[in-house]
Phi, psi and omega in degrees: 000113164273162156214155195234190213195341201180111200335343213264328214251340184284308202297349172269000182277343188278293193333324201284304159334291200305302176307339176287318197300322190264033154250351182251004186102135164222012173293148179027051180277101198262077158266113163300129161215173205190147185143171188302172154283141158096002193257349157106026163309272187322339188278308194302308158325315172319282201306312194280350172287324168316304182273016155275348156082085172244105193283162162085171188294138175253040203286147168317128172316325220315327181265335207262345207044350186204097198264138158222123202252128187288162150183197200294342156253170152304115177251143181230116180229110175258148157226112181239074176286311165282359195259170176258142137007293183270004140287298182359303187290333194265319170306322193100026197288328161328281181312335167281346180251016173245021178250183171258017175281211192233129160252144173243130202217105170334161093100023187314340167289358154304314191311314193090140153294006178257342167330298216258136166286163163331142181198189182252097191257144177233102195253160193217139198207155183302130166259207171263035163240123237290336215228344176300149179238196172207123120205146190266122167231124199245123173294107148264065160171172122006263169281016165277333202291299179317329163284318153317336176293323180270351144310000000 
């Protein structure tokens, strides 16, 4: 369990991340993340487009569903907040979590887990403070467990 304290301090754990993936390979780097509104899913996505050296504004998908950003790798920022299941099939997300960047994929317990390949699942939840955060991250494979290590 991490806690921030503050967007600022969310958007550097992602940064922080991002600088792990290119030191560690980040083609078909799967991040889940999951939580309420409002809870600083897009800050954390900021911070790892940041370490991924992805320039410019980095905003939520939520109406476009899918933003994709050049940086030393590709980044794929999903949000599937509006979708059904049975929407899934029609985004295209297989080719994308088959491709060769890193997808970070918002509100990802819409996808089901069987979806989803190995991945970095991260949830995030409100602390006790207007601006405090949780997050619980949890490795699914091998080379997530390392990644998780460098939160």
């Amino acid at each position: 369990m991490i806690r921030s304290g503050s967007p600022e301090q969310t958007r550097a754990l992602g940064t922080r991340l991002g600088e792990a993936l290119l030191r560690e390979g980040a083609a078909g780097v799967v991040v889940a993340i999951s939580g309420p509104l409002g809870a600083g899913k897009t800050c954390f996505v900021q911070g790892l487009a940041r370490g991924l050296g992805v320039g410019g504004a980095v905003r939520s998908p939520t109406f476009v569903l899918i933003h994709e950003y050049a940086g030393r790798v590709p980044l794929y920022h999903v949000d599937l907040y509006r979708l059904v299941p049975p929407d899934l099939d029609a985004l295209g997300l297989d080719e994308i979590l088959d491709g060769p960047g890193v997808t970070a994929i918002e509100w990802a317990e819409r996808a089901g887990a069987q979806r989803l390949p190995e991945h970095l699942w991260i949830e995030m939840a409100y602390g006790d403070g207007d601006d405090d955060r949780v997050l619980r991250i949890t490795a699914g494979g091998r080379r997530y467990r390392r990644l998780a290590e460098a939160l």
